[in-house]
C-alpha positions as CSV (number, residue, x, y, z in Angstrom):
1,X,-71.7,-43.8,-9.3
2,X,-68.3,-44.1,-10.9
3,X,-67.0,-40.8,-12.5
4,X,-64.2,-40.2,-15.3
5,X,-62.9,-37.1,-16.8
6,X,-63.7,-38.4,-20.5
7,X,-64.9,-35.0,-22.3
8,X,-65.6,-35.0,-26.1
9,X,-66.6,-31.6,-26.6
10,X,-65.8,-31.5,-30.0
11,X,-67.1,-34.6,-31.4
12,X,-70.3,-33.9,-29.1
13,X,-70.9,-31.1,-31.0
14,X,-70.1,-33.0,-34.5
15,X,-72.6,-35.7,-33.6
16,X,-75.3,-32.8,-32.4
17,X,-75.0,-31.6,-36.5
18,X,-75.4,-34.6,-37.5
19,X,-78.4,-35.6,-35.5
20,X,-80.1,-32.1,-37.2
21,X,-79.7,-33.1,-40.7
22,X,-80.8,-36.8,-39.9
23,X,-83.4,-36.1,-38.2
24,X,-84.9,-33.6,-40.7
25,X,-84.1,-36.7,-43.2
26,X,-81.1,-34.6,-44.9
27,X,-77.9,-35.1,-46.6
28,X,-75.1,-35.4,-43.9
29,X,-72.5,-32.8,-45.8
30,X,-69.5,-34.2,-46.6
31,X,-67.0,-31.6,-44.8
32,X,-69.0,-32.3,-41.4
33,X,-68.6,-36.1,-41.7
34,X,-65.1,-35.9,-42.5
35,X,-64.9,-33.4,-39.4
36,X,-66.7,-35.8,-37.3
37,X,-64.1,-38.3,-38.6
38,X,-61.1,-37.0,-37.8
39,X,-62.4,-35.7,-34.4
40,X,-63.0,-39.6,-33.7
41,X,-59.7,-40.5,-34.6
42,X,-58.5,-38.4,-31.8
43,X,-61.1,-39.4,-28.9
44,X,-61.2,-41.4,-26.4
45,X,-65.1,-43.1,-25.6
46,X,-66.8,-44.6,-22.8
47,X,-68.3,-48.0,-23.2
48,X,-70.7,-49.9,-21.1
49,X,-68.3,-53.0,-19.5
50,X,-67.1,-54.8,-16.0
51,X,-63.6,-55.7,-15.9
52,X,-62.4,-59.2,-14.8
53,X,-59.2,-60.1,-14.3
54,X,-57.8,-57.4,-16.7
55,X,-60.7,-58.9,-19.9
56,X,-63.8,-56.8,-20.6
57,X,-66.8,-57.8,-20.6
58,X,-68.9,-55.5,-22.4
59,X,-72.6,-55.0,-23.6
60,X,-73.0,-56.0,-27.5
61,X,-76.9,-54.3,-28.3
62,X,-78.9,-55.7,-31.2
63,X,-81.4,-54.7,-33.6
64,X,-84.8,-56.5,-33.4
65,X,-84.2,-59.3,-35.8
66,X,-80.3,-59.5,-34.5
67,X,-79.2,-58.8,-37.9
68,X,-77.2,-56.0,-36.1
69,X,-74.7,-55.9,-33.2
70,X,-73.1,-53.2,-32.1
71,X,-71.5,-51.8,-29.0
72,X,-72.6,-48.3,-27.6
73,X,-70.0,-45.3,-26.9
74,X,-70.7,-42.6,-24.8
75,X,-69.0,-39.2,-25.2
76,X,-68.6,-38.8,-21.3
77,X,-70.6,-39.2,-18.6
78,X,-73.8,-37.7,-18.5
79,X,-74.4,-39.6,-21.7
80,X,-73.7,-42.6,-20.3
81,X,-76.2,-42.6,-17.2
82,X,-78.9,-41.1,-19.7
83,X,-78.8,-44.7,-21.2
84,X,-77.9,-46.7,-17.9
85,X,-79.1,-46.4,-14.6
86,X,-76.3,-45.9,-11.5
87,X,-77.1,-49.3,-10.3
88,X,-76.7,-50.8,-13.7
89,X,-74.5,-54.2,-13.5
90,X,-71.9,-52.1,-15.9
91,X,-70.0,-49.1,-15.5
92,X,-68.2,-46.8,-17.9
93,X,-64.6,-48.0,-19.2
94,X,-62.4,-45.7,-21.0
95,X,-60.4,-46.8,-24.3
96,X,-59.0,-44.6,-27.3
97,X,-61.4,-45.2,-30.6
98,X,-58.5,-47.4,-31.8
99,X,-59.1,-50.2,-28.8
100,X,-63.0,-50.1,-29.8
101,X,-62.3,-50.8,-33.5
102,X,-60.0,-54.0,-32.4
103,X,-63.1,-54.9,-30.5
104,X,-65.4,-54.7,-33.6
105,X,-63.1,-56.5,-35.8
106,X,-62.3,-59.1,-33.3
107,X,-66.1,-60.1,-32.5
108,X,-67.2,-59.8,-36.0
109,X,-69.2,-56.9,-34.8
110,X,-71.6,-54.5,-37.3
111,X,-70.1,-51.2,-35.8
112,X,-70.9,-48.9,-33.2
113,X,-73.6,-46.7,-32.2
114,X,-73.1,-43.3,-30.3
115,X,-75.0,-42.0,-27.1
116,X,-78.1,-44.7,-27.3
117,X,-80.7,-42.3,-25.9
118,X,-79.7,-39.3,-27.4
119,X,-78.1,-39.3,-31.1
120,X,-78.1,-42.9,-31.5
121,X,-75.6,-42.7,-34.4
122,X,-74.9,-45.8,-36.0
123,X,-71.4,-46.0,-37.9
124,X,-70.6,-48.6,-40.1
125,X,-67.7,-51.2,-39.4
126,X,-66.6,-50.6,-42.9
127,X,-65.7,-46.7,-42.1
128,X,-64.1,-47.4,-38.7
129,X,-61.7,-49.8,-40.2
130,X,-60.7,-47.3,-42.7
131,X,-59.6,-44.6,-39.7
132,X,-55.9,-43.9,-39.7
133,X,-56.1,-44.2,-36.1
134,X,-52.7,-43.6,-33.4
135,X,-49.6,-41.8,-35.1
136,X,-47.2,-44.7,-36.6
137,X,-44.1,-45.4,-35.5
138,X,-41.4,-43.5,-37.6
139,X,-39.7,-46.1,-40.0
140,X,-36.8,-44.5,-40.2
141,X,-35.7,-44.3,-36.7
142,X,-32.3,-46.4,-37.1
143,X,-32.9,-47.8,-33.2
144,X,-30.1,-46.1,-31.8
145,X,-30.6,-45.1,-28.1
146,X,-31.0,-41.5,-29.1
147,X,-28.9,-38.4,-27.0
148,X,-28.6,-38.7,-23.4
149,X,-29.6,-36.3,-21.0
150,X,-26.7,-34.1,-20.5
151,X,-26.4,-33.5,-24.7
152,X,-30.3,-32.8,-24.5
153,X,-30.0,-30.2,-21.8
154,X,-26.8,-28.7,-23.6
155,X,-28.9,-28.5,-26.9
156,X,-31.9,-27.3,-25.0
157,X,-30.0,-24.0,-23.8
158,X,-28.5,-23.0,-27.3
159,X,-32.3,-23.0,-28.7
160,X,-33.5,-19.5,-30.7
161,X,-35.8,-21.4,-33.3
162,X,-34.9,-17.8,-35.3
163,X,-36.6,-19.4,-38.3
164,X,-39.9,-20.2,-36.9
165,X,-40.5,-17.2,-34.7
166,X,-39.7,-15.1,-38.5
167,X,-42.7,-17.2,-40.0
168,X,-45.3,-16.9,-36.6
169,X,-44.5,-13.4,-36.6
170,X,-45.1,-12.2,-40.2
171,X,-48.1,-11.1,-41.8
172,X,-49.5,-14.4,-43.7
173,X,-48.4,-17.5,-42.9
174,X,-49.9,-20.4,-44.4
175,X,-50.4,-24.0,-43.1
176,X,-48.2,-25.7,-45.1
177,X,-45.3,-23.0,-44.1
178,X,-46.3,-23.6,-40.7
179,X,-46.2,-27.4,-40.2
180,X,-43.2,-27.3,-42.6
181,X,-41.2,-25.1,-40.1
182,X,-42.8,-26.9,-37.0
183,X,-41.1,-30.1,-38.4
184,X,-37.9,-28.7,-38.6
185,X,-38.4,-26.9,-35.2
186,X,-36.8,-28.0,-31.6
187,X,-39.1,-26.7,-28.8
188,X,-39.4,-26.7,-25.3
189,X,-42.7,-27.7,-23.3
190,X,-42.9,-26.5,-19.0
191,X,-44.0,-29.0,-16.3
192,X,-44.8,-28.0,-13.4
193,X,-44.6,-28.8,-9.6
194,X,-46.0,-28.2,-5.9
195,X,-42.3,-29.5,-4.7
196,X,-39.4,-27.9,-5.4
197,X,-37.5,-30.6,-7.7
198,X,-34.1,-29.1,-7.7
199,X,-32.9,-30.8,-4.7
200,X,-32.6,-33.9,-6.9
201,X,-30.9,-32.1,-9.8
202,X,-27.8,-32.9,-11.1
203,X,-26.4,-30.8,-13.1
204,X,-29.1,-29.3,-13.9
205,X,-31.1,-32.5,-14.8
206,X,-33.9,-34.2,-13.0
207,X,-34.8,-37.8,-13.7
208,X,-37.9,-39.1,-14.2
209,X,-36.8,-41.6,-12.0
210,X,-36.1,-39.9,-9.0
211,X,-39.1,-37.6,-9.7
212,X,-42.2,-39.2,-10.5
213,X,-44.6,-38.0,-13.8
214,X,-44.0,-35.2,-14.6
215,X,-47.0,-32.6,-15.4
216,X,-47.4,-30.7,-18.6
217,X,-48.6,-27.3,-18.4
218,X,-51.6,-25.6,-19.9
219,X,-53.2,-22.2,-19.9
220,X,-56.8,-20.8,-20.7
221,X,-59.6,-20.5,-18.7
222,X,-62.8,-22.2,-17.9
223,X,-63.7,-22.8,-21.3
224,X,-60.9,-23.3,-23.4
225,X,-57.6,-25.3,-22.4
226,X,-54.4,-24.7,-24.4
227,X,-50.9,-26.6,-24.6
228,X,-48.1,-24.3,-24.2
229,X,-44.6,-24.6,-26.4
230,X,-41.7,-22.1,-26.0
231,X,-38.6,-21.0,-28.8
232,X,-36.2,-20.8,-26.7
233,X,-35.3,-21.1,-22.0
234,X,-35.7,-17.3,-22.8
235,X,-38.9,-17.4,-24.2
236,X,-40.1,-19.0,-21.0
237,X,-38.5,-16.6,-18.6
238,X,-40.3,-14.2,-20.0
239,X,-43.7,-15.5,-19.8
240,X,-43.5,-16.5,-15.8
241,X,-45.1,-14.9,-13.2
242,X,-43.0,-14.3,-9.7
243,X,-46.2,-14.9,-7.8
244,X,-47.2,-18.4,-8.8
245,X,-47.0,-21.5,-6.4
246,X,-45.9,-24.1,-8.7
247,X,-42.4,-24.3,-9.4
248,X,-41.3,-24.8,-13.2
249,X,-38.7,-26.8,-15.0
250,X,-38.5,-27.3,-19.1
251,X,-38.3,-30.2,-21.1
252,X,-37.0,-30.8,-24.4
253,X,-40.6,-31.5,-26.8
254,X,-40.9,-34.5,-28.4
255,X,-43.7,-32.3,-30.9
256,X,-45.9,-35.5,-32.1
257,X,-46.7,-36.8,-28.3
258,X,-47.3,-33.4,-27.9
259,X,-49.7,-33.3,-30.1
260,X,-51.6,-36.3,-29.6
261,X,-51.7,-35.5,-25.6
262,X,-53.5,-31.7,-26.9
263,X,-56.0,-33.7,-28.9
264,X,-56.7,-36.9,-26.8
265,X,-57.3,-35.0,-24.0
266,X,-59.8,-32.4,-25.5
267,X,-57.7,-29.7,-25.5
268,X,-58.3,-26.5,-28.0
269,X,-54.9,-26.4,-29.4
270,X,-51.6,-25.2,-28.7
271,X,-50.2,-21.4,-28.1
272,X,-46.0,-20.9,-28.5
273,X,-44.7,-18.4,-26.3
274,X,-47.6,-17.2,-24.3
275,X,-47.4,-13.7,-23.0
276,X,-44.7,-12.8,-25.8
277,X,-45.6,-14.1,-29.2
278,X,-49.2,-15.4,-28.3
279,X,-49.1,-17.3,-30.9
280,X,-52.2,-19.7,-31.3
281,X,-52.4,-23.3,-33.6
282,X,-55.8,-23.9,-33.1
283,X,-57.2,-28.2,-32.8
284,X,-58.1,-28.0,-36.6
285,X,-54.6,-27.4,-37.6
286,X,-53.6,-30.4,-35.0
287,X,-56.1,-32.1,-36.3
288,X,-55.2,-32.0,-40.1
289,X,-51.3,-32.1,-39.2
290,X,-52.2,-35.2,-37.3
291,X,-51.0,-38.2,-39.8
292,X,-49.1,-35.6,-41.9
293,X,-45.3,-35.1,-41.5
294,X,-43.2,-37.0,-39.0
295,X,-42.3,-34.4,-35.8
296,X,-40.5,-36.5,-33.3
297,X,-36.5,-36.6,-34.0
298,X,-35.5,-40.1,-33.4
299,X,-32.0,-38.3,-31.5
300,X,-34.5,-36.8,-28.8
301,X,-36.3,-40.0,-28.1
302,X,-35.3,-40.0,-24.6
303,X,-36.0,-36.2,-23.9
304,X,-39.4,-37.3,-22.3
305,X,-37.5,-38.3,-18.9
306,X,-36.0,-35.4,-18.1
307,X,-36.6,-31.9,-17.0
308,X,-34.5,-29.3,-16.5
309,X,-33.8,-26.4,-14.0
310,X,-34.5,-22.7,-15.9
């Protein structure tokens, strides 16, 4: 039986809601659809497919009369072997929503249909199209090759972000304030690693190159997985623990990758400065922030290949 780690805990629960109200032949309320929606946007499905030669071949199911064709998408795997059997000729391929709805367009398809054998869900080609899926390349990124490492990591060690940790640690702050100042912010993400990188540091800067991917941390527990962000090489100091394995290094945040990795991967959103400011944007923030302001500065466009000694 082939196995992914596709989980779609969110939009699971969506389609549950959903399945209430249609099955007791209700209204589906507006603010639960567009909830369902936006979780979509953000997911990545499993359908039913063999792979040759990099092409899919996938499973197209129709209605009786074949007035309807649509593909099936499974929210992870116990869904998927609910509807097929382990010795089924197809196996479960993972894509992001915004692959599937290519797919639909491309074979003049009806739509797709959720979870056959459990909510059955049929959505309509004309909504998928309208999705605002992936985050758009920013328009006004003038092409240049952006700062190189050494001017990132000098940057990177100057950082206080005094204006947002003001906001995050007054009394009210509203959403608007918040993404507002989040735009304007430069933060720092930690990767971590069971090798000790810092033999292949120079000056303080590893290369992706010599170094492999690097791994984003996270924190939480068994039930809930957050991103972590940090104000300042200060900030994340203060939030290590002496006793931990890993070793850590820092990277400058491009905020909008960020973002998408939190909600593509199921993640319940993001806390900045964990153990000092604790202080939590929860996925429906993310979520609504999502196709909202422009986060990535065009000057840090190469701050993803590099990490850097604390």
């Amino acid at each position: 039986m082939i196995e992914t780690d596709v989980t779609n805990n969110y939009l699971k629960a969506y389609l549950n809601k959903i399945e209430k109200y249609l099955n007791d032949d209700g209204e589906v309320p507006e603010e639960l659809f567009i909830a369902f929606l936006n979780e979509l946007n953000v997911s990545t499905l499993l359908i039913p497919g063999i792979v040759n030669d990099e092409d899919l071949d996938f499973e197209v199911l129709s209605s009786e009369d074949d007035e309807v064709n649509v593909i099936a998408l499974f929210t992870d795997d116990e869904e998927f072997y609910r509807f097929y059997p382990e010795d089924s000729e197809y196996g479960p391929i993972a894509n992001e929503i915004e692959f599937y709805i290519s797919l639909i367009k491309e074979n003049d398809l009806d739509g797709c249909m959720f979870n056959p054998g459990s909510s059955e869900f049929f959505l309509e080609k004309d909504i998928l199209v309208e999705l605002p899926v992936g985050i758009e390349d920013d328009e006004e990124d003038d092409g240049g090759e952006g700062y190189p490492a050494d001017r990132i990591y000098e940057i990177s060690q100057g950082l206080t972000n005094d204006s947002l940790l003001e906001l995050i640690r007054s009394d009210n702050v509203s959403f608007e304030q918040l993404m507002l100042e989040l735009s304007d912010s430069l933060l720092l993400n930690l990767i971590a690693s069971e090798n000790d990188l810092s033999g292949i540091a120079v000056d303080n800067i590893i290369s992706k190159d010599d170094a492999g991917d690097f791994s984003l941390c996270a924190t939480g527990d068994d039930d809930n997985h957050f991103g972590v962000l940090f104000t300042s090489v200060d900030a994340i100091r203060q939030s290590m623990y002496d006793d931990d394995d890993d070793h850590y290094y820092y990277q400058v945040t491009l905020l909008e990758d960020f973002m998408e990795f939190i909600l593509l991967n199921d993640m319940d959103g993001i806390i900045i400065n964990p153990g000092v400011d604790d202080y939590l944007i929860s996925r429906d923030y993310l979520l609504e922030a999502y196709h909202g302001l422009k986060y990535n500065n065009p000057n840090f466009k190469n701050a993803a290949e590099y990490a850097f000694l604390l």
